[in-house]
MARVEXMI-493861 format. One record per residue (C-alpha): x, z negated, y; residue in three letters; residue number from 1. Coordinates in pm, 1 decimal, padded with zeros to 6 digits. Each point is the difference from the previous one (the first is absolute). Layout:
px,pz,py,residuo,num
X,Z,Y,ALA,NUM
...
END
This chain:
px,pz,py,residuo,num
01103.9,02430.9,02020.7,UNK,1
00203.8,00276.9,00163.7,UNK,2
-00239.3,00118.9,00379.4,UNK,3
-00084.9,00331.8,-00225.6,UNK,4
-00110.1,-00203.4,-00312.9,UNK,5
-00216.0,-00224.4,00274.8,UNK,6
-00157.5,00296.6,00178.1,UNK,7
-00054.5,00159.5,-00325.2,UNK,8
-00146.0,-00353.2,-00165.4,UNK,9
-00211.5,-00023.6,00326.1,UNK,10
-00199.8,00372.9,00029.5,UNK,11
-00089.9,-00016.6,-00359.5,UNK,12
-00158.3,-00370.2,00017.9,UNK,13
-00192.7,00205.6,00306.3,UNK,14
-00123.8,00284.5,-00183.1,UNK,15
-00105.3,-00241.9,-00274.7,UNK,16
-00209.7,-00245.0,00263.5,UNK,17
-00129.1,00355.6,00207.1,UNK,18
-00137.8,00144.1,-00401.5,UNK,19
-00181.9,-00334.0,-00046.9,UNK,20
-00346.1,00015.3,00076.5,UNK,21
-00052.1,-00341.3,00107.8,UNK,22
00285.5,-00033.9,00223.4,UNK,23
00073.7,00325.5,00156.2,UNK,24
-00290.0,-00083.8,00281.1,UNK,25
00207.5,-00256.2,00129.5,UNK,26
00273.8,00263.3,00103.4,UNK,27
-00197.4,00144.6,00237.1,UNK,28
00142.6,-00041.4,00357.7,UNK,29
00310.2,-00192.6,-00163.7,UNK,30
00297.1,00154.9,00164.1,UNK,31
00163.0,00077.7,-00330.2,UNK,32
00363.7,00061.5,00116.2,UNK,33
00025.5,-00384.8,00193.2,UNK,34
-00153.4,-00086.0,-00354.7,UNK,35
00259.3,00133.4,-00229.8,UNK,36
00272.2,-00084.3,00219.8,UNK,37
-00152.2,-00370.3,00004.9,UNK,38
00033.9,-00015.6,-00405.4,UNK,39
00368.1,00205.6,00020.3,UNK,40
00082.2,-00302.4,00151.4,UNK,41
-00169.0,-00242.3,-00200.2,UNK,42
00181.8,00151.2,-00273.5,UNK,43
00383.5,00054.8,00145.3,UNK,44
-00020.3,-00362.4,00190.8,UNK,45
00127.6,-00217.9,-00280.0,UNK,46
-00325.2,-00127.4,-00212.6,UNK,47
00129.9,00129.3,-00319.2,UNK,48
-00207.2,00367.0,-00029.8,UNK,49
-00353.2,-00198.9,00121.7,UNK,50
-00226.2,00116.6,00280.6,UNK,51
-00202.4,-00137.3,00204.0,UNK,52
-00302.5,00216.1,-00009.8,UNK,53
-00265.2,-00042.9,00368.5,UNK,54
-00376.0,-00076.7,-00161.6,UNK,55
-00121.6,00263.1,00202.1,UNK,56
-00351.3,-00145.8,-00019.1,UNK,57
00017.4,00021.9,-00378.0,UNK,58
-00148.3,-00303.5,-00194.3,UNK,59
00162.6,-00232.6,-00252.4,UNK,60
-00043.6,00230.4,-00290.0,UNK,61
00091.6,00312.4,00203.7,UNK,62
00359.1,-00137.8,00116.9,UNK,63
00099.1,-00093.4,-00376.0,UNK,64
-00068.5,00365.6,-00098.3,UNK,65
00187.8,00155.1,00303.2,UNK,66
00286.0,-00280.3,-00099.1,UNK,67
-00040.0,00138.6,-00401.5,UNK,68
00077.6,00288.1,00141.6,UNK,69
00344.7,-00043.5,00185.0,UNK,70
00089.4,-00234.4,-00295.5,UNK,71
-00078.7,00332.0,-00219.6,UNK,72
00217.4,00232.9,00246.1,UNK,73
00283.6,-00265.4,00002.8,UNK,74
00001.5,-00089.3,-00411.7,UNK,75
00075.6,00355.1,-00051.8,UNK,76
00235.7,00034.5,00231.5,UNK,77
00131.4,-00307.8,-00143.9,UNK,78
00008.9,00143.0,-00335.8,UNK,79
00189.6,00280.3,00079.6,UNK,80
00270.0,-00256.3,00196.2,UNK,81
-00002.1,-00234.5,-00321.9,UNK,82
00055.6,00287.6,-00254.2,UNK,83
00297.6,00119.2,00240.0,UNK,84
00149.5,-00357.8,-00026.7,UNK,85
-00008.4,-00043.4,-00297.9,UNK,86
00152.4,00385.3,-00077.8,UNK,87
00283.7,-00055.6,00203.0,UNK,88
00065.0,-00321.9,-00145.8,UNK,89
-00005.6,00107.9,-00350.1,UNK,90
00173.3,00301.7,00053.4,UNK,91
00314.0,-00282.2,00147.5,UNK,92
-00047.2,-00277.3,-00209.2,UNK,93
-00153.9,00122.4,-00349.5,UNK,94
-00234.2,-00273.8,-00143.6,UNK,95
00039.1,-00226.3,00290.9,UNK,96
-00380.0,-00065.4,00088.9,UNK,97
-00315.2,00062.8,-00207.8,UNK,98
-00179.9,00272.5,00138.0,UNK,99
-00343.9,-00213.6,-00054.2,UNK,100
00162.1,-00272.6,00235.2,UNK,101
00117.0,00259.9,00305.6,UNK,102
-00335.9,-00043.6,00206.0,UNK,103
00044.7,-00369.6,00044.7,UNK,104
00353.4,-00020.3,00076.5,UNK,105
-00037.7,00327.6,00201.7,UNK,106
-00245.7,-00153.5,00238.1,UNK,107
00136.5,-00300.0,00000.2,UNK,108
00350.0,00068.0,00110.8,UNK,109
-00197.5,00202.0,00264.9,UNK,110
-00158.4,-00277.9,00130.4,UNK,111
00310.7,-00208.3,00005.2,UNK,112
00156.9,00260.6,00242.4,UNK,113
-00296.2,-00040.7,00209.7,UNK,114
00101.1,-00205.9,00299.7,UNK,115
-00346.1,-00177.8,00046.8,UNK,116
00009.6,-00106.2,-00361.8,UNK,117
00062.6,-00342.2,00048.3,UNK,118
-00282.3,-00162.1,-00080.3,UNK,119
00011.3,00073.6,-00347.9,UNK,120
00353.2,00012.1,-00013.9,UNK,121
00063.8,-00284.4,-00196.2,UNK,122
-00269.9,00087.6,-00262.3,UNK,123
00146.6,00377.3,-00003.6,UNK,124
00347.1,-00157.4,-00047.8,UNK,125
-00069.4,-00186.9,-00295.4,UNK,126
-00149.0,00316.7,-00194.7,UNK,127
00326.4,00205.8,00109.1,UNK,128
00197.6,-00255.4,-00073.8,UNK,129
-00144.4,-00034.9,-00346.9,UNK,130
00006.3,00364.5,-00055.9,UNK,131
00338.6,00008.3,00109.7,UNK,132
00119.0,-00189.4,-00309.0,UNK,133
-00239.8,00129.9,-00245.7,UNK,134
00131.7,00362.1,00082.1,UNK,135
00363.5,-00113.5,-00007.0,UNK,136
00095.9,00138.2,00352.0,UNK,137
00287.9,-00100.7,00161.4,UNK,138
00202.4,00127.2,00357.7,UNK,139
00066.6,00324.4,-00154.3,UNK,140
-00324.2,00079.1,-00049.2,UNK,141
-00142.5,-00034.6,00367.0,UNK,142
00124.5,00328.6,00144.3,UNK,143
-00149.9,00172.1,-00302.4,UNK,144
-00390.0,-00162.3,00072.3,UNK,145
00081.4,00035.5,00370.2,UNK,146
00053.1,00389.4,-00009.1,UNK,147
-00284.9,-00007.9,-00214.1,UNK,148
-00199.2,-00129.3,00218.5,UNK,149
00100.0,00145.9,00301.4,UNK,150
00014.4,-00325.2,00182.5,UNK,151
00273.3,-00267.7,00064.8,UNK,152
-00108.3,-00316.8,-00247.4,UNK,153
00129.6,-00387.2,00116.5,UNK,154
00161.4,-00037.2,-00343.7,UNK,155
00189.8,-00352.9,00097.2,UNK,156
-00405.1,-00168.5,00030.1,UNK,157
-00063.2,00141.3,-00338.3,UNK,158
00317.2,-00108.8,-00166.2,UNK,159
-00045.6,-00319.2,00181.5,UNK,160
-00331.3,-00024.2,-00151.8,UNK,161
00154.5,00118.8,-00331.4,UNK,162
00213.4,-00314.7,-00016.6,UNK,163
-00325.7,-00211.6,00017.1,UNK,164
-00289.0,00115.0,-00197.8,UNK,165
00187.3,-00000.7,-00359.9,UNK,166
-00096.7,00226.4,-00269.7,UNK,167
-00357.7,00144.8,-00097.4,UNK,168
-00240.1,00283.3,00052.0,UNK,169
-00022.4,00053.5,00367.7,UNK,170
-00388.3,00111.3,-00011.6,UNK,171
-00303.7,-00079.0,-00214.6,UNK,172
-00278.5,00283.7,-00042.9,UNK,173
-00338.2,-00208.1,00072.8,UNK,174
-00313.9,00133.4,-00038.5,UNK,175
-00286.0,-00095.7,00248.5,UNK,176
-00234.8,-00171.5,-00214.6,UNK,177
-00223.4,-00189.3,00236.0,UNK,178
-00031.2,00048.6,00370.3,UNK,179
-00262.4,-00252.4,00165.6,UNK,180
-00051.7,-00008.9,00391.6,UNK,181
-00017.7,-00370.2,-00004.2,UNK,182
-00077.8,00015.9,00428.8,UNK,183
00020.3,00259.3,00234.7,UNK,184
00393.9,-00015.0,00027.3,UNK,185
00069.6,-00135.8,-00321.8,UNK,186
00022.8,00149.9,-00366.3,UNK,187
00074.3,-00143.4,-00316.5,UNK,188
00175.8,00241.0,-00208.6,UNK,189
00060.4,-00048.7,-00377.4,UNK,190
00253.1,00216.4,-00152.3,UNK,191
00149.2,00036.6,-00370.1,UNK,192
00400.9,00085.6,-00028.8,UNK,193
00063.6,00272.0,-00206.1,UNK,194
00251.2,-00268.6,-00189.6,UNK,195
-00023.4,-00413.8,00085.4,UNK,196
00117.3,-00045.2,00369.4,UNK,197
00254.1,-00378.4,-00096.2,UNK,198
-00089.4,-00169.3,00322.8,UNK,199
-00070.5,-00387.9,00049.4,UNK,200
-00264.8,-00127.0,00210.6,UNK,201
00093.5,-00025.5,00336.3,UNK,202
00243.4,00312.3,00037.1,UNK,203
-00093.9,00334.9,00217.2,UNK,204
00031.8,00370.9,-00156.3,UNK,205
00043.3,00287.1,00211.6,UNK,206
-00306.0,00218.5,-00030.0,UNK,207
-00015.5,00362.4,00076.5,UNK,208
-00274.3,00262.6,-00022.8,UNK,209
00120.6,00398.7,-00030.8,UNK,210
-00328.4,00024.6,00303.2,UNK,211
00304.8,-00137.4,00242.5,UNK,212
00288.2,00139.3,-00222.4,UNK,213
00327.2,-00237.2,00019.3,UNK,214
-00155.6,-00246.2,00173.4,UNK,215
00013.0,-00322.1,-00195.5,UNK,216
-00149.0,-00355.8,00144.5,UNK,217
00034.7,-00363.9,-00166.9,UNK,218
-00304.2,-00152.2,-00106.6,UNK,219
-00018.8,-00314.2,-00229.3,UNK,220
-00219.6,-00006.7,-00339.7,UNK,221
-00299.2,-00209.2,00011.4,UNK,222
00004.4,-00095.6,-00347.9,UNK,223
00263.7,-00180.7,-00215.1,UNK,224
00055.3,00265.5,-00303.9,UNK,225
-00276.0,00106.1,-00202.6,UNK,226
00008.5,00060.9,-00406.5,UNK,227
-00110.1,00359.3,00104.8,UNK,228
00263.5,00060.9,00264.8,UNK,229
-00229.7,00098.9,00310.1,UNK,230
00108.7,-00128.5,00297.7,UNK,231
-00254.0,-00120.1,00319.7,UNK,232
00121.1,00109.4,00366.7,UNK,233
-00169.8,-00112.2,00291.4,UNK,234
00035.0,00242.3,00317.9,UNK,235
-00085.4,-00013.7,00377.6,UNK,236
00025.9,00288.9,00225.2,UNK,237
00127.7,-00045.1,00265.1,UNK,238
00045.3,00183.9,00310.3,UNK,239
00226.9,00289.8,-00019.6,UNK,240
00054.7,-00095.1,-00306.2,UNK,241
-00012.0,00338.8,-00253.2,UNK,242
00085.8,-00138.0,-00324.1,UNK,243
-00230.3,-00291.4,00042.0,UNK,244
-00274.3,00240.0,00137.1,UNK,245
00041.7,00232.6,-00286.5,UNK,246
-00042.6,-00300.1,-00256.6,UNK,247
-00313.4,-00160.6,00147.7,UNK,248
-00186.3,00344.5,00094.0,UNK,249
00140.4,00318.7,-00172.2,UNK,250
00116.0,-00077.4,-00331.7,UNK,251
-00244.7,-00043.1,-00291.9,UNK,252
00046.5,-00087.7,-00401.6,UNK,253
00105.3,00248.0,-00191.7,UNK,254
00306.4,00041.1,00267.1,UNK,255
00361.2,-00090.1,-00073.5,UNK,256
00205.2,-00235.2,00189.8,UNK,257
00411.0,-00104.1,-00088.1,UNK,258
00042.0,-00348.7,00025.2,UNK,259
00392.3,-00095.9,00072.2,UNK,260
00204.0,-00244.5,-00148.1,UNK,261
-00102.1,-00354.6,00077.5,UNK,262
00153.9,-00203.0,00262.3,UNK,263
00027.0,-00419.6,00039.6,UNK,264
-00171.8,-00127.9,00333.2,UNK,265
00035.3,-00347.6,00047.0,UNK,266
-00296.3,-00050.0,-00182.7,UNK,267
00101.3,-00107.7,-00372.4,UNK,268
-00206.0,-00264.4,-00204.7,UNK,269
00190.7,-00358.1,00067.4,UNK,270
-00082.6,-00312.8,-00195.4,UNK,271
-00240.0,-00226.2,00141.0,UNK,272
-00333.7,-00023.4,00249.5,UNK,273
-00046.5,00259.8,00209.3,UNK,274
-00177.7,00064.9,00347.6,UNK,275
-00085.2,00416.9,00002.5,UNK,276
-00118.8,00146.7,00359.0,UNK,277
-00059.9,00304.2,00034.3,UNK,278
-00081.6,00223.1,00273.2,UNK,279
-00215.5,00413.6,-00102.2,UNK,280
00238.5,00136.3,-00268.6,UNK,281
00233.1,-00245.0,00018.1,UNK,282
-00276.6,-00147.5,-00282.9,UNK,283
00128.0,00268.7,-00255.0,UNK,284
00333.1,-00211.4,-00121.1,UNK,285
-00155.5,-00298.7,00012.1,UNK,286
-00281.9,00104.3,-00242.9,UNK,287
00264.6,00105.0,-00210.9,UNK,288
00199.5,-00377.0,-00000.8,UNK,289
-00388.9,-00128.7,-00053.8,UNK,290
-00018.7,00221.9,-00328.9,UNK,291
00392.3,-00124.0,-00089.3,UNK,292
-00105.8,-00387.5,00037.1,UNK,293
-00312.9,00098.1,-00175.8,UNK,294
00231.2,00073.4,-00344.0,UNK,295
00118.4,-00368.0,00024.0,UNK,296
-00100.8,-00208.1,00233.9,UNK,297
00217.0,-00283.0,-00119.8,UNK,298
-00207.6,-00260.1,00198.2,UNK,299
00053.3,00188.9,00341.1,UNK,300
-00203.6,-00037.9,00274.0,UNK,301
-00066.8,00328.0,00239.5,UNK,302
-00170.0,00020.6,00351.2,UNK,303
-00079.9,00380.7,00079.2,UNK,304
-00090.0,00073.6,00333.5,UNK,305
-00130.9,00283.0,00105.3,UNK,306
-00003.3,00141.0,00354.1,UNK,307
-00269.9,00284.2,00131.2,UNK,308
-00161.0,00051.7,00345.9,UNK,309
-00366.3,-00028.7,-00118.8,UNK,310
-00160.6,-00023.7,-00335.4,UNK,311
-00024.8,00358.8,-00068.1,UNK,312
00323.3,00057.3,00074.1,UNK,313
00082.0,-00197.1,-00309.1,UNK,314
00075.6,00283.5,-00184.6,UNK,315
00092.3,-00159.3,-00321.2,UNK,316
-00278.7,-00219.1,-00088.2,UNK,317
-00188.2,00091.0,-00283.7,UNK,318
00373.8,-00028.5,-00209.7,UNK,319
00095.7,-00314.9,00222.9,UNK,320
-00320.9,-00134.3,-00127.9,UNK,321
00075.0,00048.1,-00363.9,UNK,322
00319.6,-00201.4,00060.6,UNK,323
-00207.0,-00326.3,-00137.0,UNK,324
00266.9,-00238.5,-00157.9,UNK,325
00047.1,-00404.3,00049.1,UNK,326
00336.4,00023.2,00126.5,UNK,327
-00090.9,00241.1,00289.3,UNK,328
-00181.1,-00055.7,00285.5,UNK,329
-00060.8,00318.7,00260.3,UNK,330
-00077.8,-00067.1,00372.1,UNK,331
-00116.9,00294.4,00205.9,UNK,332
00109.3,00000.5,00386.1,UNK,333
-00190.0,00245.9,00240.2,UNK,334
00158.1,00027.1,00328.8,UNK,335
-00293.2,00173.3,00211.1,UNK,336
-00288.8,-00081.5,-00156.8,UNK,337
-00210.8,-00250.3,00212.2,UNK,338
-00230.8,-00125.8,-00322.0,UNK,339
00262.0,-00094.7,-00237.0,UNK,340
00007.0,-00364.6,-00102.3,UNK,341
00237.1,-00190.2,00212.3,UNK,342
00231.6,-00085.7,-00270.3,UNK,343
00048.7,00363.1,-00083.3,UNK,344
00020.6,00150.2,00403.7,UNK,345
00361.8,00077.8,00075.5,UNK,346
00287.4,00188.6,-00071.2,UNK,347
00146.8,-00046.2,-00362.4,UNK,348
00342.6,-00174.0,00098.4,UNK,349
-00218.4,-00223.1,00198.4,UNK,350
-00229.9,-00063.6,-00255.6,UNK,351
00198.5,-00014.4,-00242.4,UNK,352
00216.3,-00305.1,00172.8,UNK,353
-00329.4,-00198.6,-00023.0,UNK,354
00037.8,00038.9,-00378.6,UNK,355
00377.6,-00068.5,-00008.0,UNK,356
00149.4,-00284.0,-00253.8,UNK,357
00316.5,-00125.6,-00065.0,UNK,358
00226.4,00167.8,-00230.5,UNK,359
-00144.6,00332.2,-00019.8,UNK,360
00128.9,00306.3,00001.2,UNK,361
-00146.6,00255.1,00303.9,UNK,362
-00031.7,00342.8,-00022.0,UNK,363
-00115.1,00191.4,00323.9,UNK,364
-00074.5,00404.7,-00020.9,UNK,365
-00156.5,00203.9,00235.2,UNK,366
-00006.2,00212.7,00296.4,UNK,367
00350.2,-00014.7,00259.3,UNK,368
-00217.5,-00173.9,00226.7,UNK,369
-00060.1,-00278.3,-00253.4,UNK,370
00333.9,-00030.6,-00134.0,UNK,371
00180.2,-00001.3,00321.1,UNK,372
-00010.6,-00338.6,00104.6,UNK,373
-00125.3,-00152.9,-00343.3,UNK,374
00349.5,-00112.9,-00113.8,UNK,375
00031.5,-00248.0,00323.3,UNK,376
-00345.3,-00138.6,-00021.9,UNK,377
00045.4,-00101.6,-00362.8,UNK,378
00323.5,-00153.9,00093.1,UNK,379
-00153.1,-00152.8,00266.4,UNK,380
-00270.8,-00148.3,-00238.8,UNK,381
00265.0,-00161.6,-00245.1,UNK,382
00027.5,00265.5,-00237.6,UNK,383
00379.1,00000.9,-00098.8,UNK,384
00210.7,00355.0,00036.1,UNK,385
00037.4,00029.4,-00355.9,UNK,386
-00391.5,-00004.5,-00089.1,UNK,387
-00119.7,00244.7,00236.0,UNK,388
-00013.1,00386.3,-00147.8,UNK,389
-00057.9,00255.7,00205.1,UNK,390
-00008.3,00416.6,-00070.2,UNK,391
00349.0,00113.8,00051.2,UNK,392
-00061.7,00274.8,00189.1,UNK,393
00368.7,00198.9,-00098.6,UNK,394
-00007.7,-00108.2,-00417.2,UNK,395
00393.4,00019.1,-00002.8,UNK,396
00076.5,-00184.1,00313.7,UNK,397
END
């Protein structure tokens, strides 16, 4: 956004908050110059178009609608950006894009020239590079979307990415079908794709919701593939985190989501035992390798452990319960809570050594923290290199 567009984007999400009834009062001895100049530079700093709003002394309730309406202000601003895209781009290169697909690819090659992207680079990568493909594009095309777009786009990483993610749709239209808050930080989302998503158990998606516009984050299905196609994501929010926060507290069923093209992580179905630990989310794709053995267990034997600080941070279960079969056997490990049995107090890697037998496969996902040094320890326990799988956190590298 150009300073007049901001200043502009900023006085009418004031006049909007100073009409409202309910949160007007709150403006009262609020120096409203140090305040607009305070979200001109939210907005201008690099954050991809998203403000961060002061509370004010509003409550819970009262924030979302003040952040509904700066989301409102900015969507039609956006709008009127998108429709110029795509104009400009037609108008060069007749029949190049589908004018239903301009939004997405609009606010993601925005994001992509924002410089504090990186953290859902990758994910934003593989959608681009999809879409680069699926469009046809090529060099010659990049000055046309550039001036378009009135920005300077790093078409090598898309090409790059181009070369890599093969041939396909690069989105999937999912509709919200089931949101549960399964703990305070944690939802349970169930969606349905518009068409069947073709991912394997074990692989991430990029996710994006249009409430943080070209902002796309990899989460993992929960669930092996379903006759009816809907697909189980498990999401934390974390701090700072606005595409996570906007999944666990904002978004509701009803709402649509794109789902990206599905990505290998390290975590494919081998042949064999297996030793599961998992650590929050990091549970998701190894529920969905418990549904895959569950089709055949061909005499398979699987351990499933499953870390959480305290019992009711176990936010998973009333399904983990469900999971009642001969072959599997599930071990909860709480790390802070001072009544659990003394077989189940621990970490999960730590745990989950206690359970460890010869010749079978481990799979560790979790948090950084748990990951970081999990690799060594199993090494260390006499796990060979080539039966340890861990989350590759870059799916290409």
């Amino acid at each position: 956004m150009t300073e007049p567009e901001v200043r502009e984007a900023v006085a009418r999400w004031l006049s909007l908050v100073a009409a409202d009834a309910e949160l007007s009062p709150y403006l009262i001895g609020v120096d409203w110059d140090r305040l607009k100049a305070h979200l001109a530079r939210s907005l201008t700093s690099g954050t991809g178009g998203e403000a961060e709003i002061p509370r004010l002394g509003w409550s819970e309730a009262q924030h979302r609608r003040a952040v509904d309406y700066l989301l409102g202000v900015l969507e039609t601003h956006n709008e009127r950006c998108v429709a110029s895209f795509w104009a400009v781009v037609e108008d060069r290169c007749p029949g190049l894009l589908p004018e239903r697909d301009a939004p997405l690819l609009h606010a993601a090659l925005s994001q992509l020239t924002v410089k504090d992207a990186r953290p859902n680079r990758l994910a934003l990568l593989a959608v681009l590079g999809r879409a680069y493909r699926r469009y046809g594009l090529h060099p010659a095309h990049a000055a046309v979307i550039g001036e378009a777009l009135q920005a300077s786009v790093p078409w090598r990483l898309v090409e790059r990415a181009a070369g890599r993610m093969g041939d396909g749709p690069a989105w999937w239209p999912a509709e919200v079908v089931g949101h549960d808050r399964a703990c305070d930080e944690v939802a349970i989302l169930t969606v349905r794709p518009w068409r069947r998503l073709p991912y394997q158990s074990g692989q991430a998606v990029p996710v994006c919701t249009p409430r943080r516009a070209g902002r796309w984050r990899w989460l993992c299905p929960a669930n092996a593939p379903r006759p009816d196609g809907t697909v189980e994501l498990h999401v934390r929010a974390v701090p700072a985190g606005t595409v996570s926060t906007s999944l666990v507290h904002e978004v509701r069923p009803g709402e649509l989501l794109h789902l990206g093209p599905p990505v290998d992580t390290g975590l494919s179905l081998v042949d064999g035992d297996l030793l599961l630990v998992a650590g929050g989310t990091g549970l998701a794709p190894l529920r969905a390798l418990v549904e895959q053995v569950a089709a055949a267990p061909n005499g398979r034997r699987v351990t499933l452990v499953v870390g959480a600080r305290s019992v009711e941070s176990l936010y998973d279960a009333v399904t983990l319960d469900k999971l009642r079969h001969d072959w599997l056997t599930i071990v909860p490990a709480f790390s802070h809570d001072a009544l659990a049995e003394p077989g189940e107090r621990g970490d999960a890697l730590t745990v989950a050594l206690d359970h460890l037998r010869p010749d079978q496969a481990v799979y560790v996902c979790g948090p950084p923290a748990m990951l970081a040094g999990s690799r060594l320890r199993l090494l260390a326990a006499g796990v060979s290199a080539e039966r340890i799988h861990l989350p590759n956190r870059i799916p290409w590298r």
